[in-house]
C-alpha positions, 0 to 999 in steps of 0.5 A: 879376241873372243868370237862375235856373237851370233844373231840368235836366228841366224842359222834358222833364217839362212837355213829358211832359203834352203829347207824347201828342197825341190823333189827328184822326179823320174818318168813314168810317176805320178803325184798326188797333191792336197791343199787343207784350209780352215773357213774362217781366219785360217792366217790366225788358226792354231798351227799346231793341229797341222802338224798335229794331223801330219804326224797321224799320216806319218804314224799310219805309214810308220814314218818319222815325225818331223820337228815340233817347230817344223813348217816344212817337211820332205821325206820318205812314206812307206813306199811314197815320198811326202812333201808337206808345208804349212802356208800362211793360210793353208797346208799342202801335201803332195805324195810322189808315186815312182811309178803311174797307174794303167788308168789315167788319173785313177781316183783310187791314187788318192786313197795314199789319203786314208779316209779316216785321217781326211774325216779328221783334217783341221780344216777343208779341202781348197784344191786336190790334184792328180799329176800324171808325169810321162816320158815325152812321146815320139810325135806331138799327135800322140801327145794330142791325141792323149789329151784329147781322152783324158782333159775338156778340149775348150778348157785344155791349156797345153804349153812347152816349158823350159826350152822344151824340156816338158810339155805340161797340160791341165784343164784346170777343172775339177773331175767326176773324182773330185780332183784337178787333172795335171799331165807332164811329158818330159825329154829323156835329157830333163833331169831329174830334178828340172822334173821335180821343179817343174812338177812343184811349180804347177802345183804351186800355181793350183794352189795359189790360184785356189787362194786368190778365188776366195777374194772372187768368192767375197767380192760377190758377198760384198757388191750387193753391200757396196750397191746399197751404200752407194745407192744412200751415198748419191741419195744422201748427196742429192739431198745437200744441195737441197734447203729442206734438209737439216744439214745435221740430220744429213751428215750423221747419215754421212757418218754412219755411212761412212762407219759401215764403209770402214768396217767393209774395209777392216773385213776385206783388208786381209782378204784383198791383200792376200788375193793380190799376193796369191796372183802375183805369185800365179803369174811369176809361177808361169813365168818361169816356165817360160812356156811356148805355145804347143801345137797352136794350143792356149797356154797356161798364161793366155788361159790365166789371161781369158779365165783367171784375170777377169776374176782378179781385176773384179777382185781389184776393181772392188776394191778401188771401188770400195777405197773410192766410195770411202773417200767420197763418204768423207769428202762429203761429210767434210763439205757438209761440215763447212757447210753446217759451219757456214750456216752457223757462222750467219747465225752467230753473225744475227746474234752479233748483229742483235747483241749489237742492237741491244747495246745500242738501246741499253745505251739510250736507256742509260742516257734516258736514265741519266737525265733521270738521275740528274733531276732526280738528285737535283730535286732533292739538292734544290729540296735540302738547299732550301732548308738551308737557306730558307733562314736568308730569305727574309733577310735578302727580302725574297720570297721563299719561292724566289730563293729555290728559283735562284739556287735551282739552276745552280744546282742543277748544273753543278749535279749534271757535271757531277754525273758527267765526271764520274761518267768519264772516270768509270769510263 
C-alpha cells in the first residue's frame, strides 16, 4: 500500500508551536529589548526590509543569517544572544547579555545597537527596554531599597510571580535614556529556563501594551470627528419632527452622514481589533505570572487595572459609540424613508382622487355628447327621410311638414337605440 501523502505544510505548521523557544537566562544578566514598527499600515508592509535589516545586525557581529522565509530567529551574536520575531505589525529584538553592568540600567547596554544600523531601521521605535536580572537578595528591604534608586516610587508596580520564584518590577516609564526600565530577582532554585520565560513574558507584556496605545492614540484623532457627526445627527433628527423641512432634503443629510460614519468604520476597524488583541494578550501575559503582592506594593495587574484600563475601555467605549451612532444614522434614515413614503402615498391617494373626478366629468361629457350624437344623427335621418318620402306626401294628402313630424320621432328612437346598443357592445 503506497504511504499517505502528506499536507504540503504540515512539518511547517507543526514546527510553528515550537521554533519560538523561550531563552535560557542565568543570574546576574541583563537584557536589551526593541520593538520597530512602521507608521502607517505596518500589518501590509514589505516584511521583507525586516529581515533585510536583521542580516545588517547579524552581518556587523558576523553572525549567521537565518532562512530567507524566517520570522523568527534565536541564536548566538558575537558575544550576546539575539531573539528576533517579526509580529503582524512590528518587529522585536531582544539581546541577552550574560552578565549586568556595575551602573543600573546603564544607557550605554543599548549601544549592542549600532547607530548606524538603528538610522536604517524599516520603521520606528514603539518601545525600548533595559532588563536587569539579579540573584533574589537576602531581605525584602534590600530589594525596596533597590527600587527605590533606581524606579518612580508612585509608578513602581512590584509583584512575586510563579509561586515566588522571582520578584519582578517596572514603573512602565520611559527614562532620561529613552528606554522602559524592567528589574528581576530571582530564587537560586529557578531554573534557567523558568528565568528566561519569565524574562520573555515581561517583554511581551511592554510590547503589546505599546501596540494596544496606539488605538488610545487614534481614538483621540477620532472623538472630535464623532463629536461633530453626532452634533449634525441630533440636528438632523430634531428637524424630522419639524413640517418646514423637505424630507428629501433631510435624508440625503442622513446619507452622507451616514457614509462619513462607514468610512470612520472602515478606518478604525483594523486598528480597534487589533487594540482589542494586544490587551487581551497583556492580560493573559500577567496572568501566568500569577503575581502575589510583594511588600504591600501595587502589582503588574492593579497597575494595568488603574493606569492601563481606562485607556482600553475609552478605546471600546469609542468604538461602541461610533457602531452605535452608525446605527442610529440608519435607523433614521430608514424612518425618514417611510416617511417620505408615507407622504407620497397621500399625494398618489389626491392624484387618484383627481383622476377619479375627472373620469366622473369625461363620463358626463360622454353622455352630454351622446344626447348630442343622437339628435345630430336624427336630424340628418329626419333630413334624408324626407326626401325620400316627400314624393308620398301628396298622395296621403299631407303636407310637407305634416310628413317630417310624423317620421320625426320614429327616427328619433330608432337612432337613440342604436347608439344604446353599440354602447353596451363596446362596453
Amino acid at each position: 500500500m503506497a504511504p499517505i501523502k502528506d499536507y504540503p505544510q504540515r512539518y511547517a505548521l507543526s514546527g510553528e508551536l515550537h521554533a519560538r523557544p523561550f531563552p535560557s537566562l542565568k543570574a546576574p544578566s541583563s537584557a536589551v529589548f526593541l520593538a520597530i514598527k512602521q507608521p502607517e499600515d505596518a500589518a501590509s508592509r514589505d516584511k521583507s526590509l525586516d529581515l533585510i535589516h536583521l542580516n545588517a545586525l547579524l552581518d556587523h557581529y558576523g553572525a549567521p543569517r537565518p532562512d530567507p522565509e524566517a520570522t523568527h530567529y534565536y541564536g548566538e551574536m558575537g558575544k550576546y544572544w539575539l531573539k528576533w520575531e517579526q509580529h503582524t505589525e512590528m518587529v522585536t529584538y531582544t539581546v541577552f547579555i550574560d552578565a549586568v553592568g556595575a551602573r543600573p540600567f546603564d544607557p550605554d547596554e543599548f549601544g549592542v545597537f549600532p547607530e548606524y544600523w538603528l538610522e536604517d531601521a524599516p520603521g520606528g521605535r514603539i518601545t525600548s527596554a533595559l532588563l536587569r536580572l539579579m540573584p533574589m537578595p537576602q531581605s525584602p528591604d534590600q530589594i525596596s531599597t533597590l527600587l527605590g534608586d533606581w524606579f518612580v516610587p508612585e509608578s513602581l508596580a512590584v509583584a512575586s510571580v510563579l509561586g515566588e520564584a522571582a520578584v519582578v518590577a517596572s514603573d512602565f516609564r520611559i527614562d532620561p535614556a529613552g528606554h522602559m526600565r524592567i528589574a528581576v530577582f530571582t530564587d537560586e532554585a529557578t531554573g534557567d529556563r523558568r528565568r528566561g520565560r519569565i524574562v520573555q513574558r515581561l517583554f511581551e507584556i511592554e510590547s503589546y501594551k505599546a501596540a494596544s496605545m496606539l488605538g488610545f492614540s487614534m481614538v483621540r484623532w477620532l472623538a472630535p470627528q464623532l463629536n461633530a457627526l453626532d452634533m449634525k445627527l441630533t440636528d438632523l433628527m430634531a428637524q424630522m419632527r419639524g413640517p418646514s423641512a423637505r424630507a428629501e432634503d433631510t435624508l440625503h443629510a442622513l446619507l452622507d452622514i451616514s457614509v462619513e460614519l462607514e468610512t470612520l468604520a472602515v478606518k478604525t476597524a483594523f486598528r480597534f481589533g487589533a487594540t482589542g488583541a494586544y490587551r487581551r494578550i497583556v492580560d493573559q501575559r500577567i496572568d501566568v505570572l500569577r503575581e502575589k503582592r510583594f511588600l504591600g506594593r501595587q502589582g503588574f495587574a492593579e497597575f494595568m487595572l488603574r493606569r492601563y484600563d481606562p485607556a482600553m475601555r475609552t478605546v471600546q467605549s469609542t468604538e461602541d459609540r461610533l457602531k452605535a451612532m452608525s446605527e442610529r444614522a440608519i435607523r433614521a434614515a430608514e424612518l425618514l424613508r417611510t416617511r417620505v413614503d408615507v407622504e407620497r402615498s397621500a399625494q398618489n391617494q389626491d392624484i387618484l382622487a383627481s383622476m377619479d373626478r375627472r373620469a366622473d366629468l369625461q363620463l358626463r361629457l360622454q353622455k352630454t355628447v351622446e344626447g348630442l350624437s343622437v339628435v345630430a344623427i336624427s336630424y340628418y335621418a329626419v333630413s334624408l327621410a324626407g326626401y325620400l318620402l316627400y314624393p308620398l306626401a301628396s298622395a296621403l294628402g299631407l303636407s310637407k311638414g305634416s310628413l317630417l313630424a310624423l317620421v320625426t320621432l320614429p327616427i328619433v328612437g330608432v337612432v337613440w337605440l342604436m347608439v344604446r346598443r353599440l354602447k353596451r357592445h363596446l362596453g
